[in-house]
C-alpha positions, 0 to 999 in steps of 0.5 A: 500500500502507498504511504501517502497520509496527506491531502490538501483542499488544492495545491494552492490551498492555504489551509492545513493538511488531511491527515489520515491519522487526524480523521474522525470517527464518522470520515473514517467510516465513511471512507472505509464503507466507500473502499468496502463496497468499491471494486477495482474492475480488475475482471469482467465481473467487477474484480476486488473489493478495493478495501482487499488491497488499499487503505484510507491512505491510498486515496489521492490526497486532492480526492481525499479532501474533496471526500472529507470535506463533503463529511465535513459539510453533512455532518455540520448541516445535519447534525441535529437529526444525526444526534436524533437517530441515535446512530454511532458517529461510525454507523453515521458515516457508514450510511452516509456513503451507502445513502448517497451512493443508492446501495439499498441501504442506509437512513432510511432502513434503519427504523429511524422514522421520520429523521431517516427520511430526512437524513436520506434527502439530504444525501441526494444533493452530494449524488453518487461517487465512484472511486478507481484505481489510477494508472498510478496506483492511487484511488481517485474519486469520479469529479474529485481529481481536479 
Protein backbone atom coordinates (compact mmCIF):
# COMPACT_ATOMS: atom_id res chain seq x y z
CA UNK A 1 0.00 0.00 0.00
CA UNK A 2 1.14 3.67 -0.69
CA UNK A 3 2.19 5.72 2.46
CA UNK A 4 0.86 8.69 1.04
CA UNK A 5 -1.13 10.48 4.62
CA UNK A 6 -1.65 13.94 3.31
CA UNK A 7 -4.45 15.55 1.23
CA UNK A 8 -4.89 19.28 0.73
CA UNK A 9 -8.22 21.35 -0.32
CA UNK A 10 -5.72 22.16 -3.57
CA UNK A 11 -2.34 22.68 -4.36
CA UNK A 12 -2.80 26.40 -3.90
CA UNK A 13 -4.75 25.71 -0.84
CA UNK A 14 -3.62 27.66 2.20
CA UNK A 15 -5.40 25.73 4.88
CA UNK A 16 -3.96 22.73 6.81
CA UNK A 17 -3.15 19.12 5.82
CA UNK A 18 -5.80 15.98 5.94
CA UNK A 19 -4.15 13.70 7.68
CA UNK A 20 -5.15 10.07 7.73
CA UNK A 21 -4.22 9.80 11.24
CA UNK A 22 -6.29 13.17 12.31
CA UNK A 23 -9.78 11.51 10.83
CA UNK A 24 -12.77 11.40 12.92
CA UNK A 25 -14.82 8.54 13.62
CA UNK A 26 -17.75 9.11 11.20
CA UNK A 27 -14.97 10.33 7.87
CA UNK A 28 -13.36 7.07 8.73
CA UNK A 29 -16.13 5.14 8.46
CA UNK A 30 -17.45 6.74 5.86
CA UNK A 31 -14.10 6.27 3.84
CA UNK A 32 -13.73 2.56 4.67
CA UNK A 33 -17.51 1.54 3.63
CA UNK A 34 -16.70 3.52 0.20
CA UNK A 35 -13.17 1.30 -0.18
CA UNK A 36 -15.61 -1.98 1.04
CA UNK A 37 -18.18 -1.63 -1.44
CA UNK A 38 -15.94 -0.46 -4.46
CA UNK A 39 -14.21 -2.72 -6.76
CA UNK A 40 -11.13 -2.40 -8.71
CA UNK A 41 -12.81 -3.59 -12.06
CA UNK A 42 -9.95 -5.83 -12.44
CA UNK A 43 -12.06 -8.65 -14.16
CA UNK A 44 -15.29 -8.71 -16.30
CA UNK A 45 -17.24 -9.41 -13.10
CA UNK A 46 -16.25 -6.10 -11.45
CA UNK A 47 -12.94 -7.63 -9.84
CA UNK A 48 -11.69 -6.96 -5.63
CA UNK A 49 -13.02 -5.04 -3.13
CA UNK A 50 -10.76 -2.37 -3.09
CA UNK A 51 -10.56 -2.35 0.62
CA UNK A 52 -8.79 -6.03 -0.35
CA UNK A 53 -5.86 -4.49 -1.21
CA UNK A 54 -5.92 -0.38 -0.30
CA UNK A 55 -6.49 1.76 2.51
CA UNK A 56 -7.53 5.03 3.61
CA UNK A 57 -4.01 6.15 2.75
CA UNK A 58 -4.24 5.19 -0.92
CA UNK A 59 -6.91 7.52 -1.69
CA UNK A 60 -5.31 10.57 -3.54
CA UNK A 61 -4.99 13.31 -1.40
CA UNK A 62 -6.83 16.05 -3.70
CA UNK A 63 -9.79 13.26 -3.70
CA UNK A 64 -9.44 12.78 -0.06
CA UNK A 65 -10.07 16.32 0.63
CA UNK A 66 -12.99 16.88 -1.57
CA UNK A 67 -14.42 13.43 0.46
CA UNK A 68 -13.70 14.54 3.63
CA UNK A 69 -14.96 17.92 3.09
CA UNK A 70 -18.36 16.74 1.98
CA UNK A 71 -18.18 14.60 5.54
CA UNK A 72 -17.24 17.72 6.96
CA UNK A 73 -20.50 19.51 5.33
CA UNK A 74 -23.07 16.81 6.28
CA UNK A 75 -22.09 16.38 9.43
CA UNK A 76 -22.42 20.26 10.07
CA UNK A 77 -25.85 20.76 8.17
CA UNK A 78 -27.38 17.65 9.58
CA UNK A 79 -26.38 17.46 12.97
CA UNK A 80 -29.43 17.84 14.93
CA UNK A 81 -31.05 14.93 13.07
CA UNK A 82 -27.98 12.60 13.30
CA UNK A 83 -27.81 13.37 17.12
CA UNK A 84 -31.68 12.47 16.86
CA UNK A 85 -31.28 8.98 15.42
CA UNK A 86 -29.49 7.84 17.76
CA UNK A 87 -26.58 6.24 15.50
CA UNK A 88 -22.92 5.96 16.41
CA UNK A 89 -20.66 8.60 14.64
CA UNK A 90 -19.29 5.15 12.66
CA UNK A 91 -22.85 3.94 11.82
CA UNK A 92 -23.48 7.63 10.56
CA UNK A 93 -20.57 7.70 8.30
CA UNK A 94 -21.12 4.14 7.07
CA UNK A 95 -24.51 5.21 5.86
CA UNK A 96 -23.90 8.38 4.52
CA UNK A 97 -21.85 6.63 1.92
CA UNK A 98 -24.05 3.81 1.38
CA UNK A 99 -27.35 6.74 1.44
CA UNK A 100 -25.71 8.94 -1.11
CA UNK A 101 -24.05 6.40 -3.46
CA UNK A 102 -28.49 4.21 -3.83
CA UNK A 103 -26.79 0.84 -2.49
CA UNK A 104 -30.09 -0.04 -0.97
CA UNK A 105 -29.40 0.58 2.31
CA UNK A 106 -28.69 3.28 4.83
CA UNK A 107 -31.08 6.32 6.90
CA UNK A 108 -33.72 5.25 5.63
CA UNK A 109 -33.54 1.36 6.58
CA UNK A 110 -32.66 1.88 9.91
CA UNK A 111 -36.09 2.21 11.95
CA UNK A 112 -35.01 5.77 12.44
CA UNK A 113 -38.63 7.26 11.13
CA UNK A 114 -39.18 10.49 10.20
CA UNK A 115 -35.41 11.73 10.91
CA UNK A 116 -34.06 8.63 8.45
CA UNK A 117 -36.09 10.10 5.79
CA UNK A 118 -34.94 13.22 6.38
CA UNK A 119 -31.39 12.29 6.56
CA UNK A 120 -31.94 10.38 3.22
CA UNK A 121 -32.82 13.65 1.34
CA UNK A 122 -30.30 15.38 2.49
CA UNK A 123 -27.79 12.68 0.94
CA UNK A 124 -29.50 13.42 -2.65
CA UNK A 125 -27.76 16.75 -3.36
CA UNK A 126 -23.99 15.48 -2.76
CA UNK A 127 -25.18 12.20 -5.96
CA UNK A 128 -23.17 9.14 -6.35
CA UNK A 129 -19.25 8.70 -6.40
CA UNK A 130 -17.46 6.16 -7.84
CA UNK A 131 -13.86 5.50 -6.77
CA UNK A 132 -10.94 3.69 -9.22
CA UNK A 133 -7.63 2.76 -9.21
CA UNK A 134 -5.24 5.09 -11.21
CA UNK A 135 -2.58 4.23 -13.95
CA UNK A 136 -0.94 5.45 -10.53
CA UNK A 137 -1.97 3.31 -8.37
CA UNK A 138 -3.89 5.75 -6.03
CA UNK A 139 -7.70 5.57 -5.63
CA UNK A 140 -9.36 8.64 -7.23
CA UNK A 141 -12.70 9.65 -6.86
CA UNK A 142 -15.10 10.38 -10.00
CA UNK A 143 -15.30 14.57 -10.10
CA UNK A 144 -12.71 14.58 -7.46
CA UNK A 145 -9.47 14.53 -9.43
CA UNK A 146 -9.01 18.09 -10.01
Amino acid sequence: MMKETQATESTESTEAAVTVDDLDEFTRAYLVCALWSSTDCSRDDGGDPLDDNYGIEDIDPKCLAGLVKECEDFREAEAEDLEECGGTDEQNGHDFWLTRNGHGTGFWDRGYGLVGERLTEACRPYGSVDLYVGDDGKIYAGGYES
